[in-house]
C-alpha positions in Angstrom: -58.1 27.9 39.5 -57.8 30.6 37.3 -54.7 33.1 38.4 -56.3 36.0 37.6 -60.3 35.2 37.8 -62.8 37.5 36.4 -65.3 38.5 39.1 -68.6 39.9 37.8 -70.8 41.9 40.1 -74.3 42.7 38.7 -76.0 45.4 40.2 -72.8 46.7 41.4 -74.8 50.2 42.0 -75.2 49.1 45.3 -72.2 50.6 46.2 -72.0 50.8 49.7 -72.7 46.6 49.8 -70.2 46.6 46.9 -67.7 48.0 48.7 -67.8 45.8 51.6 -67.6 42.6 49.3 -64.7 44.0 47.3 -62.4 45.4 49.6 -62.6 41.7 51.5 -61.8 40.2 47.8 -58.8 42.3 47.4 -57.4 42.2 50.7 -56.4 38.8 50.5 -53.2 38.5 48.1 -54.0 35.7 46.3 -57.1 38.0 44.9 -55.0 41.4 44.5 -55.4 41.0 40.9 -58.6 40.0 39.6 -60.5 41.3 36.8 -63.2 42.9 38.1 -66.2 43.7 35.8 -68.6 46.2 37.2 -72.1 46.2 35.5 -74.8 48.0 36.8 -78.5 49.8 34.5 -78.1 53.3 36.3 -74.9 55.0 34.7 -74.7 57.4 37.7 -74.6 54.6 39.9 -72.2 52.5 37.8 -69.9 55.6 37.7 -69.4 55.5 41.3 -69.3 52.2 41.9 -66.5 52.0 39.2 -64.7 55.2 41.0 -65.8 53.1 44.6 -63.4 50.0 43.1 -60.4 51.8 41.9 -60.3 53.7 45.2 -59.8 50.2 47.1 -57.8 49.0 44.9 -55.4 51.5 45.9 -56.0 51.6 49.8 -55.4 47.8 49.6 -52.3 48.2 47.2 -54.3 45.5 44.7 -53.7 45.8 40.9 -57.0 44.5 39.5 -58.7 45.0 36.0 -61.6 47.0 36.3 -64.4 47.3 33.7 -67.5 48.8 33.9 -70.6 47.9 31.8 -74.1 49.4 31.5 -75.8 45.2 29.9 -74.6 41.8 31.8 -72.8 40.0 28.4 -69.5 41.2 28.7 -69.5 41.2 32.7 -70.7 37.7 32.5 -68.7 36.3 29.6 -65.9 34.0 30.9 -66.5 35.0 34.5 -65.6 32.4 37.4 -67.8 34.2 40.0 -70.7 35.9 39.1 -72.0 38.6 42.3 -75.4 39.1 42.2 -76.9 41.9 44.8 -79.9 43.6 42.1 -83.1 45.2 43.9 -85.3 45.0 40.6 -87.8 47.6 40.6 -85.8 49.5 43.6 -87.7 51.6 46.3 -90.7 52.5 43.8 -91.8 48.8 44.0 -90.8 48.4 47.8 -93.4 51.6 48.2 -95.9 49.4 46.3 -95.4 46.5 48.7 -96.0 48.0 51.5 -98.8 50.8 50.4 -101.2 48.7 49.0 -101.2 45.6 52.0 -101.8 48.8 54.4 -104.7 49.8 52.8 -106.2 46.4 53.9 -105.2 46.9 57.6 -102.1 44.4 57.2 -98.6 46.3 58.4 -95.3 44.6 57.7 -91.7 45.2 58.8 -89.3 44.8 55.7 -91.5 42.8 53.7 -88.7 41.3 51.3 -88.2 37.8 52.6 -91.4 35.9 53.3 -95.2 37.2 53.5 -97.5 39.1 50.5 -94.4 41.6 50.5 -92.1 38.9 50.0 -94.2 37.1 47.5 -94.6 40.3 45.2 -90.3 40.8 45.6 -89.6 37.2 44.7 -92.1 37.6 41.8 -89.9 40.6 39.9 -87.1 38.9 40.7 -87.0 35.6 39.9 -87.3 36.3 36.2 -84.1 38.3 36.1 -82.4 35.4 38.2 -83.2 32.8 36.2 -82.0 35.1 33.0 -78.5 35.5 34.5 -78.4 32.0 35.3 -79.3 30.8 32.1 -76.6 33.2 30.4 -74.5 32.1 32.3 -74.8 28.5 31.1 -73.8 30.4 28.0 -71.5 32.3 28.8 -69.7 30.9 31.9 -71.1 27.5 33.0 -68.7 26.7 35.0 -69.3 29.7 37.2 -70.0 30.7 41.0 -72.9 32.0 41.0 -73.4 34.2 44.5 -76.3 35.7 45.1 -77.5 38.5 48.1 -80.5 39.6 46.4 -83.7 38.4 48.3 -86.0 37.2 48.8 -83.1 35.0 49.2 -85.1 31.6 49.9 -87.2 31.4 46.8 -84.8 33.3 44.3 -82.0 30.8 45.1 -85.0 28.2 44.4 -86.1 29.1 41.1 -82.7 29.3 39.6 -81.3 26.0 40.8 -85.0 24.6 39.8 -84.3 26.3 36.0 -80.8 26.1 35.9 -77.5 23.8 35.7 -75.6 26.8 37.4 -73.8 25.9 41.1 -75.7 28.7 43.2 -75.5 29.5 46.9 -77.2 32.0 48.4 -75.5 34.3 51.2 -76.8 36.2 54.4 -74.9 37.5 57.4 -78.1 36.9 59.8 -76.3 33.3 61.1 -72.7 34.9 62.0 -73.9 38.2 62.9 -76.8 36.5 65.1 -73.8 34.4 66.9 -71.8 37.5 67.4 -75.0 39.3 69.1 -75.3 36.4 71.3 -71.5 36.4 72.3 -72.7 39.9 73.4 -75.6 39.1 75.3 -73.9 36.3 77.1 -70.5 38.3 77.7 -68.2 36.1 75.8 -65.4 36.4 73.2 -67.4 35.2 69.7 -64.3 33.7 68.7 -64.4 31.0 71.8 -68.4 30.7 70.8 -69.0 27.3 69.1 -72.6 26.9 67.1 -74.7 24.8 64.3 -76.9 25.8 63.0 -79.6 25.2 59.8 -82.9 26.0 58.5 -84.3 27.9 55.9 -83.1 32.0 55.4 -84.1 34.0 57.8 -85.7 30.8 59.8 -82.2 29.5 60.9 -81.6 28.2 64.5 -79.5 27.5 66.2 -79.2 24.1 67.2 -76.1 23.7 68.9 -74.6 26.5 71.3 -71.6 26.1 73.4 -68.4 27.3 75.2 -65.3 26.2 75.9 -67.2 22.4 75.0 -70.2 23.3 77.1 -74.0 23.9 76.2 -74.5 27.9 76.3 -78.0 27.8 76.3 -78.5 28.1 80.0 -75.9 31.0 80.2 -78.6 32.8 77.3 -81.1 31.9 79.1 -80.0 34.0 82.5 -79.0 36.6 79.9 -82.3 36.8 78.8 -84.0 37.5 82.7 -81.9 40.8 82.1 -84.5 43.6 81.1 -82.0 45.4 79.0 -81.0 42.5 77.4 -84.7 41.7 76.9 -85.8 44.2 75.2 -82.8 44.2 72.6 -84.5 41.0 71.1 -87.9 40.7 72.6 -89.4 38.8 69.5 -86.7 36.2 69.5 -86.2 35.7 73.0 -89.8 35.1 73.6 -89.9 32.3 70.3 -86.8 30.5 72.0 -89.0 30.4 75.5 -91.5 29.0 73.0 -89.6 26.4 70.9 -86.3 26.1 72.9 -84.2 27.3 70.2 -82.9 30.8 69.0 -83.9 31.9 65.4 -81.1 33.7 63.4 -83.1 36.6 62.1 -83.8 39.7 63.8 -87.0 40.4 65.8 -88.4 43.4 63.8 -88.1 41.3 60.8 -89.0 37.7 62.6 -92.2 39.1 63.9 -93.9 39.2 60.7 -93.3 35.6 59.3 -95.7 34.5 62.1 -98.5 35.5 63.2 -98.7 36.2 66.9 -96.9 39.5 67.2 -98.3 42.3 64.7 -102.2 42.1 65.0 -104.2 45.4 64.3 -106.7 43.9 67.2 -103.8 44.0 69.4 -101.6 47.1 69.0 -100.4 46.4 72.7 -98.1 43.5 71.4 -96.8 46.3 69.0 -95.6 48.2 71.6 -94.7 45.5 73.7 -92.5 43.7 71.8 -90.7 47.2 69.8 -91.7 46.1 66.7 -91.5 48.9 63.7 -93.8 48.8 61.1 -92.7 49.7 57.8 -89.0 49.4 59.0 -87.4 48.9 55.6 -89.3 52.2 54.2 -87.3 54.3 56.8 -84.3 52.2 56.0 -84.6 52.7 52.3 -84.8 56.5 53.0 -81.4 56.6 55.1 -80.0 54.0 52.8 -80.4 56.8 49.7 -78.6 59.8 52.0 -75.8 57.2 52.7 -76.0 56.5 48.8 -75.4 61.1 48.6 -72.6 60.9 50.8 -70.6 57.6 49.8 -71.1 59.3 46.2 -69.5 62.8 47.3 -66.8 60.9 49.2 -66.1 58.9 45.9 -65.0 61.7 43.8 -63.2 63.1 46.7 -59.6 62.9 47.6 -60.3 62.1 50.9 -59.0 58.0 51.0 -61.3 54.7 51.2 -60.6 52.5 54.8 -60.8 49.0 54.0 -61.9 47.0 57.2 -62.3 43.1 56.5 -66.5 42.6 57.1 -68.3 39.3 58.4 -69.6 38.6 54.7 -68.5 35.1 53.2 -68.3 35.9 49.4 -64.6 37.3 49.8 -63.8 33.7 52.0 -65.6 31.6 49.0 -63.2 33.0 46.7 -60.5 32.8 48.6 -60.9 28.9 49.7 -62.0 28.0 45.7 -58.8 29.9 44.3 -56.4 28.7 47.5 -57.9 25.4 48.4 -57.7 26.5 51.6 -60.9 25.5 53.5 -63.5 27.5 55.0 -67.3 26.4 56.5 -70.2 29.6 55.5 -73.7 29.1 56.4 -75.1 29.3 52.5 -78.7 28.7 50.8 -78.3 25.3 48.3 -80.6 23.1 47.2 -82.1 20.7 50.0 -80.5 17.4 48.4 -81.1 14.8 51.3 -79.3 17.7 53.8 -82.2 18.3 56.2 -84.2 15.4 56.0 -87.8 16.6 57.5 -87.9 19.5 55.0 -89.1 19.2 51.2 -86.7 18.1 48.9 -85.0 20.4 46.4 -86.4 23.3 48.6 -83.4 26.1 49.5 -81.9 25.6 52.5 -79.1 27.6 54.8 -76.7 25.1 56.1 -72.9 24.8 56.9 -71.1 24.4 53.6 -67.2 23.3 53.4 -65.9 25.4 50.4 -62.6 24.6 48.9 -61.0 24.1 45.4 -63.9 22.0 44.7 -66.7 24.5 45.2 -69.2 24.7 47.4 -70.2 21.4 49.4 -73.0 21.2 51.7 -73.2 19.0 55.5 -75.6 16.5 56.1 -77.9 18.0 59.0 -80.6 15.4 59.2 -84.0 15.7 61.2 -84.2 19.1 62.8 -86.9 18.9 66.2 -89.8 18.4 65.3 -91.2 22.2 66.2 -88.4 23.7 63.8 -89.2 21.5 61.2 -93.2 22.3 61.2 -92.6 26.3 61.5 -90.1 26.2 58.7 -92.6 24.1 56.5 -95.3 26.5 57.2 -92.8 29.4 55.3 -91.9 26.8 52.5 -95.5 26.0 51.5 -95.3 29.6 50.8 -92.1 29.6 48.7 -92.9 26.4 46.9 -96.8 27.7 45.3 -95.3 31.0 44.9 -92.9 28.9 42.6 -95.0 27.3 41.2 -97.6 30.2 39.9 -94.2 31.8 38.4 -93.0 28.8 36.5 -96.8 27.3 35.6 -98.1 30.7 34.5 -100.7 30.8 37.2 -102.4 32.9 39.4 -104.2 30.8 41.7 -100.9 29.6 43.1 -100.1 33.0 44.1 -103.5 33.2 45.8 -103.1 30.5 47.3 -99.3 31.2 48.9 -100.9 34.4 50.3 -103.9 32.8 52.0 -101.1 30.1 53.7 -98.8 33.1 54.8 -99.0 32.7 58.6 -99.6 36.7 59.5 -101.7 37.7 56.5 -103.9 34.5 56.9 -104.3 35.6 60.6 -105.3 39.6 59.7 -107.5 38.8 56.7 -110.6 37.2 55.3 -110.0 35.1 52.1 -111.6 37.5 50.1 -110.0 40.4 51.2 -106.3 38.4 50.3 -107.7 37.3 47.0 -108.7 41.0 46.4 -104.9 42.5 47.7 -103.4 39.8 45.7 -105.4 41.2 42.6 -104.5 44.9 43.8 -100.5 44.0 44.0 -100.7 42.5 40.5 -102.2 45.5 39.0 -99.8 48.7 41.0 -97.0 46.5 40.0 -98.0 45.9 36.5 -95.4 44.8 34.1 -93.2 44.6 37.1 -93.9 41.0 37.8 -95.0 38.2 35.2 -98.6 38.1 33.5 -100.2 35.0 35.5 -103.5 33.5 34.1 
């Protein structure tokens, strides 16, 4: 491993994210002196961020290079980890995705991961993924590449489907899930052993215990709680359902199916707390926290550095070190879960040590996982390949399987929002025959 690896985060604008992932990096020793090359499109943004990484440096006492740059060549060339965390097209686009379903009666949530929302993110973004990836096969094959951009699923898909480069995705809705459940349950997440695999976002848990015993009864008298309830009401009525708990959130789980947000049924709305258009307020608070991380930046007020959940900081740390960790990351499905499509992404346990990033065998997950997940991956899989084949009747046809816009809209009216999303967006996403 290289003593001082070169650590490339594109779209390091993202400052407040960026900040997380690099104070972890440099709090651990071994990574106190990395070159760090910063490269982000919005000089503003870039400023700060470069301001944002000196700042940690010295709270954490770290002595890293740090280099800034406005195009990805020099932050790529001869990098050994490459952090992806873009948002191409930004809030603008995210507007777009949510503006123009709404005029067709269909509400969505956050709309980046799965559904027409998710379909229309994945389609600006996998063209700039599969670019970095294949510089990168120039510039620094041998590379990490470590993506947080979604839609996480499909992006970590295309590249590994156009690409040589070793990819894993990474999401904190498995260990952050397990901690909530420590909560709900009263116990000490540290004693709380789980497995868990699936598909981003569509994770569950399939083992659960403490102190070597199954936890899923305790949840489950958690659960008769009404204040417990009604933190998670979408996921706690899925696990009555299927008998498993799902790792992602119930504002954002209850539109990847399509029995919770109906606009003939505005009780289950209510019912279940559900938001609609969650990641619009989000993206609003997101840009005053954005305002103040900036003024506190060029302040001489000093940066606290408090180790988060996020694995990228433990993936360096056990590739440099050889010490082992297990993350939960996206890779390709190579044999790992054997009832889901082959080469599809998957989140599984991954050991990761000097030599990289190495997936566990899972095998069959039940049955009713399996079919759920499968519904999502049809999705991913056409909307894969109308992007790579050039064609628009793929895309259609991903948004006609979605499971909640297939169960709000007649064919024509998706056909005609499909159309309607291609032409706001423009030359945003790829020309499609």
């Amino acid at each position: 491993m290289a003593k001082t690896p070169k650590i490339a985060m594109i779209g390091a604008g993202s400052v407040v994210f960026a900040q997380h992932l690099l104070g972890d990096i440099m709090s651990w020793p071994e990574l106190s002196e990395p070159h760090i090359a910063l490269m982000d499109i919005d000089p503003d943004r870039l400023a700060v961020a470069e301001r944002m990484a000196h700042k940690l440096a010295e709270a954490l006492g770290a002595r890293p290079k740090i280099t800034a740059h406005r195009t990805r060549k020099p932050a790529l060339d001869g990098a050994d980890y490459v952090i992806n965390t873009i948002q191409v097209g930004g809030f603008p686009a995210t507007k777009i995705d949510f503006e123009v379903p709404s005029k067709y009666g269909l509400q969505q949530t956050i709309a980046d991961t799965n559904g027409i929302g998710g379909i229309f993110r994945a389609l600006r973004t996998m063209p700039v993924m599969v670019k970095i990836a294949q510089e990168m096969e120039t510039l620094c094959p041998k590379a990490i590449f470590i993506n947080y951009a979604n839609p996480m699923a499909m992006v970590c898909w295309a590249v590994t489907r156009a690409t040589s480069i070793q990819t894993v995705g990474l999401c904190h809705s498995v260990q952050g899930t397990a901690m909530q459940l420590a909560r709900y349950m009263g116990l000490a997440y540290e004693e709380l052993l789980y497995r868990a695999a699936g598909i981003n976002h569509m994770n569950f848990y399939l083992k659960l215990e403490y102190r070597g015993r199954d936890a899923y009864p305790r949840l489950r008298r958690a659960m008769q709680d009404p204040e417990i309830w009604k933190r998670d009401p979408v996921r706690f009525e899925v696990f009555n359902r299927l008998g498993y708990f799902v790792s992602e959130s119930s504002v954002h789980f209850s539109e990847y199916v399509p029995w919770f947000i109906r606009r003939d049924r505005p009780d289950l709305i209510d019912r279940y707390g559900i938001s609609i258009d969650e990641y619009i307020k989000r993206c609003i608070e997101q840009d005053k926290d954005w305002q103040r991380t900036k003024r506190s930046m060029f302040s001489d007020k000093p940066i606290e550095v408090h180790r988060s959940h996020e694995y990228c900081g433990y993936i360096l740390h056990a590739h440099q070190t050889g010490e082992p960790y297990v993350i939960y990351g996206n890779v390709p499905n190579d044999g790992i879960v054997t009832n889901l499509p082959q080469r599809c992404s998957v989140e599984v346990p991954c050991l990761v040590d000097r030599n990289g990033i190495q997936p566990c065998y899972v095998g069959d997950l039940p049955p009713q996982l399996a079919a759920i997940i499968r519904n999502t991956v049809n999705v991913h899989e056409l909307t894969l390949e109308g992007f790579f084949e050039r064609k628009r009747d793929h895309i259609y046809q991903a948004a006609i399987l979605d499971p909640h816009a297939s169960a709000e809209l007649t064919l024509d009216e998706i056909y005609s929002l499909v159309d309607d999303l291609f032409e706001a967006h423009g030359k945003m996403v790829p020309s499609l025959k």
